[in-house]
C-alpha positions as CSV (number, residue, x, y, z in Angstrom):
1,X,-3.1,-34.3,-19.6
2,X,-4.0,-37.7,-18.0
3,X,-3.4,-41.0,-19.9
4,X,-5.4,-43.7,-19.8
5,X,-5.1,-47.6,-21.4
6,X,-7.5,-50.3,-20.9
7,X,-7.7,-54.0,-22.7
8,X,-10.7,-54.7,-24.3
9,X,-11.9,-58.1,-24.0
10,X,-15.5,-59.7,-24.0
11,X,-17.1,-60.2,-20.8
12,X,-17.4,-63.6,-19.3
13,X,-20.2,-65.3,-17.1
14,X,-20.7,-64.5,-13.3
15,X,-21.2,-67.9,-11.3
16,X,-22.3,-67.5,-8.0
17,X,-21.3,-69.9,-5.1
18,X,-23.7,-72.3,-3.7
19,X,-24.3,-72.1,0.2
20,X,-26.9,-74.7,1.3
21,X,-27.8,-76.8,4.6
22,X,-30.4,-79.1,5.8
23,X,-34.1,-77.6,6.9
24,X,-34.0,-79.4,10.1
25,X,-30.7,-76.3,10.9
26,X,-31.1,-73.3,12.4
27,X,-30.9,-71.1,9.0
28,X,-33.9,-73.7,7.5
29,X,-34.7,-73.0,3.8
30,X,-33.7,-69.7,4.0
31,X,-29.9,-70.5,1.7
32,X,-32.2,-72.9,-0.4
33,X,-34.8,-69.6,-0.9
34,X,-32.1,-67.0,-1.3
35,X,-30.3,-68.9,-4.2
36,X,-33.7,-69.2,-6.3
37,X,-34.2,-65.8,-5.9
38,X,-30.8,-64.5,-6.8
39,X,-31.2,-63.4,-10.7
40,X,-27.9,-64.3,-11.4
41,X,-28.6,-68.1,-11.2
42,X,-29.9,-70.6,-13.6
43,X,-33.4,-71.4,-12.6
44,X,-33.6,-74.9,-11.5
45,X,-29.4,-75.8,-11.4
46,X,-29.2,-73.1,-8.6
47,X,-26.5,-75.5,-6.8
48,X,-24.8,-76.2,-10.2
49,X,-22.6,-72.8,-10.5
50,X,-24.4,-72.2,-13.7
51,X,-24.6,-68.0,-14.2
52,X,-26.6,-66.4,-16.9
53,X,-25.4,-62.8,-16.3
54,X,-22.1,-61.9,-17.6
55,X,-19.9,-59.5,-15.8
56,X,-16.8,-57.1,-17.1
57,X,-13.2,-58.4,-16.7
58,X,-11.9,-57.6,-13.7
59,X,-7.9,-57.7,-14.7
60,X,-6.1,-57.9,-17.6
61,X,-6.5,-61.9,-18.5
62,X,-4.4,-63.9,-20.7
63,X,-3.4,-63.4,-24.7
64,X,-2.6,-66.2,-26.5
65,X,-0.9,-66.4,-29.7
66,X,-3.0,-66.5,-32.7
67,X,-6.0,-63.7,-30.9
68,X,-6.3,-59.9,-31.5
69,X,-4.9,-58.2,-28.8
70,X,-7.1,-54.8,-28.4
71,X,-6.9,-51.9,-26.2
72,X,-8.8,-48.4,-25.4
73,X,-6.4,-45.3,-25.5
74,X,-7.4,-42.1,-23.6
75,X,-5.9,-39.0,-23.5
76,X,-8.0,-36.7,-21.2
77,X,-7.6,-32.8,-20.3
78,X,-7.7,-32.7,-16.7
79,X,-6.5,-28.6,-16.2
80,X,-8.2,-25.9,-17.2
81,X,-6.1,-24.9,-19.7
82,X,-6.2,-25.1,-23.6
83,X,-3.7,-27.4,-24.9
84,X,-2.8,-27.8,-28.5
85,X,-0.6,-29.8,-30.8
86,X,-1.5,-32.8,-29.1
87,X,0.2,-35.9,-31.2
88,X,-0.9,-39.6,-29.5
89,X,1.3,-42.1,-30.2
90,X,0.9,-46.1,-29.5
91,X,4.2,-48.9,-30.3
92,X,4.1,-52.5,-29.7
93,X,7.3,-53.5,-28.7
94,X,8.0,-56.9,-29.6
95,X,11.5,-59.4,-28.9
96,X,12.0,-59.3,-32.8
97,X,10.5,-56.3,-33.8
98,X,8.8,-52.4,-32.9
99,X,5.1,-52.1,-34.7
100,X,3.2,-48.5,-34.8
101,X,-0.2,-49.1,-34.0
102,X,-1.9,-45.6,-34.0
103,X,-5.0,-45.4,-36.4
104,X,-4.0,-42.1,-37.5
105,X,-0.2,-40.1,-37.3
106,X,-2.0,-36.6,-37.9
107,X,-1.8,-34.5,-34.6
108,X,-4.6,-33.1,-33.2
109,X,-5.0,-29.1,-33.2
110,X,-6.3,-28.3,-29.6
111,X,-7.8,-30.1,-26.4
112,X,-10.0,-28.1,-24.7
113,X,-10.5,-28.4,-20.3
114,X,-12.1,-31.6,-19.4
115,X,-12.2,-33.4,-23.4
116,X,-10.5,-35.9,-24.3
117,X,-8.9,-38.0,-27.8
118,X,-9.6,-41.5,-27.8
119,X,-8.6,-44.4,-29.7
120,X,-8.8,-47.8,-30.2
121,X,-6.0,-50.4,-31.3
122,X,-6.5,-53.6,-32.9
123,X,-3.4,-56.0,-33.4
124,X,-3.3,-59.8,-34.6
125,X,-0.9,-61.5,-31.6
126,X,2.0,-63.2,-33.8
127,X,5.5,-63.8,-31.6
128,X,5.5,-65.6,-28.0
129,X,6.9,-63.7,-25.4
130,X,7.0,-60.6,-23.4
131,X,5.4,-57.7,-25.0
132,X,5.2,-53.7,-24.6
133,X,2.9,-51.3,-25.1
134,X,4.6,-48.5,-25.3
135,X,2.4,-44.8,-25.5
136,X,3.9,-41.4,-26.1
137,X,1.9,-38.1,-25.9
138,X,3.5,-35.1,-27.2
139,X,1.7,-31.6,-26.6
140,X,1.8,-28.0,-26.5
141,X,0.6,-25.7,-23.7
142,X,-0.7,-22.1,-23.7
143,X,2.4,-20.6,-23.1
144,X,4.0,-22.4,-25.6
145,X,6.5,-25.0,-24.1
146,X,6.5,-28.0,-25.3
147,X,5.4,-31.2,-23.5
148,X,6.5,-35.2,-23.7
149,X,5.7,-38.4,-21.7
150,X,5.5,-41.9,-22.2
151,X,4.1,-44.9,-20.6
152,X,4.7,-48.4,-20.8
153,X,2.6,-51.6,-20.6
154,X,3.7,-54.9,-20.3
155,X,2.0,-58.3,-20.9
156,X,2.7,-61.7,-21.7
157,X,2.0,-63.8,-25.0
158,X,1.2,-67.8,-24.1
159,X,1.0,-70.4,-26.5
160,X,-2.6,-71.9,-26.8
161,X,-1.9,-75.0,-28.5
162,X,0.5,-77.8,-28.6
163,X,0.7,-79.1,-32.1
164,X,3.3,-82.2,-32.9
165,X,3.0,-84.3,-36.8
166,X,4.0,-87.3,-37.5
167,X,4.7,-88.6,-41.3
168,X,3.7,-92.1,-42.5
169,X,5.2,-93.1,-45.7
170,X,2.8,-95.5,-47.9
171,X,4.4,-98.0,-50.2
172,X,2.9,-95.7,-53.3
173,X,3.7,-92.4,-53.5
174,X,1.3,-90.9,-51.1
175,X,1.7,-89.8,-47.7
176,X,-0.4,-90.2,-44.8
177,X,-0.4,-87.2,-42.0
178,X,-1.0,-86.9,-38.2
179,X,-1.3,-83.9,-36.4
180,X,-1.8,-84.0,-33.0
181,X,-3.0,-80.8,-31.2
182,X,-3.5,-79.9,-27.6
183,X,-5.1,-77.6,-25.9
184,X,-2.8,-75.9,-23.2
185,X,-5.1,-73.2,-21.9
186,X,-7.1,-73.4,-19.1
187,X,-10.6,-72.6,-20.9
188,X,-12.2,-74.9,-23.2
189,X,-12.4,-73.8,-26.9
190,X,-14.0,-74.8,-30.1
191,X,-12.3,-76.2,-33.0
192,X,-13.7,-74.4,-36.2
193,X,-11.1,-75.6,-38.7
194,X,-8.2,-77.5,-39.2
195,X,-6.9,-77.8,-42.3
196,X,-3.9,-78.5,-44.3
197,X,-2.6,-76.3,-47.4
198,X,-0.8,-78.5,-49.3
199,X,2.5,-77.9,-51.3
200,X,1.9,-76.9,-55.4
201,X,3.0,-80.5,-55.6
202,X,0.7,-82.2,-53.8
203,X,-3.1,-83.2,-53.3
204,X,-4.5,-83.1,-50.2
205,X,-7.6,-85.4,-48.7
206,X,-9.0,-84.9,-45.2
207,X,-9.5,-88.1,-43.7
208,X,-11.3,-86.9,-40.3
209,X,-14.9,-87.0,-41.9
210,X,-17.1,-90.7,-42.3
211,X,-20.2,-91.0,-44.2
212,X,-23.9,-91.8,-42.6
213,X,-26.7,-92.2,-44.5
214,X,-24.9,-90.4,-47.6
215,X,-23.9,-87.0,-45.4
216,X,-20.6,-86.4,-44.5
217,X,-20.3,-86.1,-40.3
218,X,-16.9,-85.4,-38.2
219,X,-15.0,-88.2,-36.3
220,X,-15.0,-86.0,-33.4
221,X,-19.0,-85.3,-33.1
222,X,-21.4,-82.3,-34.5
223,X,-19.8,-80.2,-31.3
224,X,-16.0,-80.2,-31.6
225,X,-14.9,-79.1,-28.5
226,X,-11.6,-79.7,-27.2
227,X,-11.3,-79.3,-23.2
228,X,-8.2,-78.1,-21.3
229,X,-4.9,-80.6,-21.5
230,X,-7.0,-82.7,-24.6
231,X,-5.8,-83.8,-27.2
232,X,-7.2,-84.4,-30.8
233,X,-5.5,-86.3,-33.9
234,X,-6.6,-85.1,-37.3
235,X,-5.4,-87.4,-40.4
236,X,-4.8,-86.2,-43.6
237,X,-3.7,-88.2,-46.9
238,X,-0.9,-86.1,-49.9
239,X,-1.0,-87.3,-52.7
240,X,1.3,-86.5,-55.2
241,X,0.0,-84.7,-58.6
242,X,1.0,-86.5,-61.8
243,X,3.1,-83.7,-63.4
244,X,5.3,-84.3,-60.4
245,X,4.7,-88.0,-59.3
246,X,6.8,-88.5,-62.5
247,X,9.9,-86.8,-61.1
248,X,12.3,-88.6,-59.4
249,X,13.1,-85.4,-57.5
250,X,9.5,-85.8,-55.7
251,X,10.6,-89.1,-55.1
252,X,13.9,-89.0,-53.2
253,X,15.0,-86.1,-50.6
254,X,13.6,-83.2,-48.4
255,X,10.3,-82.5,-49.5
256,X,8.0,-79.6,-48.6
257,X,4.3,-81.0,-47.6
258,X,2.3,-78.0,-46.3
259,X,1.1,-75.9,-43.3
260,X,-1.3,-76.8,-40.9
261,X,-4.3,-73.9,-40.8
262,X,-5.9,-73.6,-37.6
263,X,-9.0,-71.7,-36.1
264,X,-10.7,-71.8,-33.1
265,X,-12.8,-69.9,-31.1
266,X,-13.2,-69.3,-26.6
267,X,-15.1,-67.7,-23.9
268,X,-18.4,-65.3,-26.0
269,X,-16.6,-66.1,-29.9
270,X,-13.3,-64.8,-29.6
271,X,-11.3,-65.9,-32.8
272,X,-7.9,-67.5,-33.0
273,X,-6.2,-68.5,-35.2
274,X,-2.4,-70.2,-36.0
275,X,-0.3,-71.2,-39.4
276,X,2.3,-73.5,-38.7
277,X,5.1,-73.0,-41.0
278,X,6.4,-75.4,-43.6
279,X,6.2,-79.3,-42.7
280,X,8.9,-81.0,-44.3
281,X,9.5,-84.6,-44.4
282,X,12.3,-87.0,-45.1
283,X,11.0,-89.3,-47.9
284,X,12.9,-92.8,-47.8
285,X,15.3,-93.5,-50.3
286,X,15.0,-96.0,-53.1
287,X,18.4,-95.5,-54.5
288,X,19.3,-95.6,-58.5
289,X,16.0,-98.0,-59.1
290,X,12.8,-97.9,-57.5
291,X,10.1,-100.6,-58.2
292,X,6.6,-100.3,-56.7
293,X,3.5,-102.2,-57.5
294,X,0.9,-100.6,-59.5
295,X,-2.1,-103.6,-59.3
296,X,-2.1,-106.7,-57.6
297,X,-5.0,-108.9,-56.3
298,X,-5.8,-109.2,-52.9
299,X,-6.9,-112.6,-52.9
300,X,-5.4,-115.4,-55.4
301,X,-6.4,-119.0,-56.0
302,X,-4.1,-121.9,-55.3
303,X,-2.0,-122.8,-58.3
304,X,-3.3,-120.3,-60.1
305,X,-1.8,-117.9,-62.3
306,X,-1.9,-114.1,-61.4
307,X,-1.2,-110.9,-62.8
308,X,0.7,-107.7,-61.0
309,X,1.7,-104.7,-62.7
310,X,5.0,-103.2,-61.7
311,X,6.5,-100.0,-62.4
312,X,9.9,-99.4,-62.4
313,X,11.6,-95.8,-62.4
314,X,15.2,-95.1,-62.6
315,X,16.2,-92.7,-60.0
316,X,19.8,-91.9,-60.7
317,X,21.5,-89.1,-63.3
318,X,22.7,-91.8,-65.7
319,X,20.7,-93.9,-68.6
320,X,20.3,-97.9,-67.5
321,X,19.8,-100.7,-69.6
322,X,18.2,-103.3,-67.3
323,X,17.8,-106.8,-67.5
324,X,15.2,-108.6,-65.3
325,X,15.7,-111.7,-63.6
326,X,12.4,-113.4,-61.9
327,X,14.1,-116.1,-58.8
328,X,11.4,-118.5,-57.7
329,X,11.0,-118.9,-53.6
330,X,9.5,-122.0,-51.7
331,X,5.8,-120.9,-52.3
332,X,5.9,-117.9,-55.2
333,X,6.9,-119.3,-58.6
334,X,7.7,-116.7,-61.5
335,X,5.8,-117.3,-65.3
336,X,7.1,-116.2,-68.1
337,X,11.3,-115.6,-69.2
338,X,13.9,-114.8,-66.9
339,X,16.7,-112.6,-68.1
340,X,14.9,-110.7,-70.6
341,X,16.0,-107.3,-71.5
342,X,14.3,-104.6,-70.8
343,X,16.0,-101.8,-73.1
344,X,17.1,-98.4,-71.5
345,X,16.0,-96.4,-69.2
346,X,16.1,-92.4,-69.3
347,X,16.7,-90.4,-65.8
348,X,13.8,-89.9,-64.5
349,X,11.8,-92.5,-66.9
350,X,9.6,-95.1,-66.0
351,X,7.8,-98.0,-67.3
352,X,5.6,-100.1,-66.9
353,X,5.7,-104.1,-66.4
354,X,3.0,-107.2,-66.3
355,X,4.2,-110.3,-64.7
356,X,2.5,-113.4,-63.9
357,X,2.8,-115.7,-60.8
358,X,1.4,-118.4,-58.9
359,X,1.6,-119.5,-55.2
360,X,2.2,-122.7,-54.0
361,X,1.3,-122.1,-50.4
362,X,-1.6,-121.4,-48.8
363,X,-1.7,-118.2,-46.1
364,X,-0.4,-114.7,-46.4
365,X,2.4,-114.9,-49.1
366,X,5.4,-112.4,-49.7
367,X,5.9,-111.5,-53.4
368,X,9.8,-111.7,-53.4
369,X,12.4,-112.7,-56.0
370,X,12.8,-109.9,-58.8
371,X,16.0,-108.6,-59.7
372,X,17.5,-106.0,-62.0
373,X,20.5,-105.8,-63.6
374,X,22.6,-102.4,-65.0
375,X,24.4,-104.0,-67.8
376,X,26.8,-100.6,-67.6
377,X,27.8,-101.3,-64.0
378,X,27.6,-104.9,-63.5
379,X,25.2,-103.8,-60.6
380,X,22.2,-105.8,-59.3
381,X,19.2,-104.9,-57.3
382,X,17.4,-107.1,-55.3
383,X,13.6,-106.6,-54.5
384,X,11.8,-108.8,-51.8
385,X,9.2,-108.5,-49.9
386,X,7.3,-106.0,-52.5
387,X,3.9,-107.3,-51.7
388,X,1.5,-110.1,-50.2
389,X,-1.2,-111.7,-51.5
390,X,-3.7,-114.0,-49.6
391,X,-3.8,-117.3,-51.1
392,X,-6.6,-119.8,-50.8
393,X,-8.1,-123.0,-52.0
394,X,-10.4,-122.5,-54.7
395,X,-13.0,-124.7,-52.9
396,X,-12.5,-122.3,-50.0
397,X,-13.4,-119.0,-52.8
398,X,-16.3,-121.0,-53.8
């Protein structure tokens, strides 16, 4: 028996090499005329090492993580002899693990003089690294003795893309997203999707789409491809859902954000495609009390009162009973009573606060001057710099 493996892979296009020189030289137009008459050439770009004939692979190529490896198995009877039992059996040998890959485990009865048992193996590329093919054939001849040999394949797994995130924590609760990704081959390929899957306890918004003319159209263009050595940043907003936002466990710690899902596709539509695994960020801490702002006006009038909403969640294991104190700065002056109780607070409890200000200052102003007081610890939090607010003249509004 005679064993035979090849890859399969889709062909790619056969560019021919320009050869041209001036018509006053000895060859004339003779280059010029044997380049528009070639048929592999792109009629009219004959110098531009454009092809429109494709032509079979010549070597085994690159796999990249993320494709489907595939490969033609032959077994072929090369004697003149029946042969029987005949059992063909294909392993990928991996750094982490062994995978059969034979469509079928059932031997074959006999193999007559110059047949042969094909097969074909299809296998989704998961681990970088060196790989093995490794193929066994087991057989019987006529006079009964039993036959075994193996052969082994070896091949290389690259990594295709690059892909680095970066986490931007907003002063809510949401959660702002960078991936970048690069393309480390040396073919261009075409982004089909990027997306994120996020967490169970978060909502997800892709920010990498604007609006024209009421349809939605990509940042990147209508043909998203990304060259060799490129790099592309997609965005991405998480928002937490209210059944969790509530939590101060959400809040505070290690939390789990999602996986990036990525497909692309090279060369005639071969498909790619990568999962990263869990992105996990360090959320900043707001210790025992958080306050953040729920509403606040952009824009204010000079010497005029304003309203802002705050919300203040207790973050700790322990009940609080706070008491609010509201310290005027040079240009933000407090309305309303300083030193007011506001009752207890439950572990992971919140509520909710209107206060009213005014600025004395003109320009970008800082809210600053709150603090809060645990009447069971004697302990005191200080908040500034919670906001700013634009202040102007009201002649200037007008």
């Amino acid at each position: 028996l005679i064993f035979a493996v090849m890859r399969l892979t889709k062909p790619t296009l056969f560019t021919n090499i320009p050869v041209t020189c001036e018509e006053r030289d000895l060859p004339g137009n003779l280059f010029n005329q044997l380049m528009k008459d070639d048929p592999s050439t792109v009629k009219g770009a004959e110098t531009l090492m454009l092809g429109e004939m494709l032509t079979l692979p010549q070597n085994f190529g690159n796999i990249f993580l993320g494709e489907t490896f595939s490969s033609y198995i032959s077994v072929h009877n090369d004697s003149n002899q029946v042969v029987k039992d005949i059992l063909v059996k294909a392993d990928l040998q991996t750094s982490s693990q062994r995978l059969n890959l034979s469509a079928s485990s059932a031997a074959v009865a006999e193999l007559k003089p110059d047949c042969c048992i094909d097969d074909v193996i299809h296998h989704e590329v998961k681990e970088i690294g060196t790989h093995i093919l490794v193929c066994a054939v087991s057989y019987t001849t006529q006079t009964g003795e039993k036959m075994y040999f193996r052969k082994f394949f070896k091949f290389q797994v690259l990594k295709p893309l690059d892909v680095k995130t970066k986490f931007y924590n907003a002063e809510t609760d949401e959660v702002f997203l960078e991936a970048q990704i690069q393309n480390i081959t040396t073919s261009p390929m075409f982004m089909e999707k990027v997306s994120l899957e996020p967490s169970m306890m978060y909502n997800v918004a892709e920010l990498n789409t604007v609006d024209t003319a009421g349809e939605s159209e990509s940042t990147f263009g209508a043909r998203t491809y990304l060259q060799p050595m490129d790099t592309r940043q997609y965005l991405y907003c998480l928002k937490p859902k209210q059944e969790f936002a509530e939590k101060a466990g959400v809040i505070k710690g290690v939390t789990v954000i999602g996986k990036l899902d990525i497909v692309w596709k090279t060369n005639l539509g071969e498909r790619g495609r990568l999962q990263t695994s869990q992105l996990q960020r360090m959320a900043p801490g707001y210790g025992d009390v958080r306050l953040s702002l729920e509403t606040i006006p952009d824009t204010v009038n000079l010497e005029e009162p304003f309203d802002i909403t705050c919300k203040i969640t207790n973050c700790s294991e322990r009940t609080m009973d706070l008491v609010l104190e509201m310290c005027n700065t040079n240009s933000i002056h407090w309305c309303g009573v300083s030193g007011r109780q506001l009752g207890k607070l439950h572990p992971s409890s919140s509520l909710h606060l209107a206060l009213t200000l005014l600025s004395s200052v003109q320009g970008l102003q800082s809210v600053s001057g709150l603090r809060l007081t645990d009447t069971f610890l004697k302990r005191t939090y200080e908040y500034d710099d919670i906001a700013q607010v634009c202040v102007v003249s009201s002649e200037v509004k007008q």
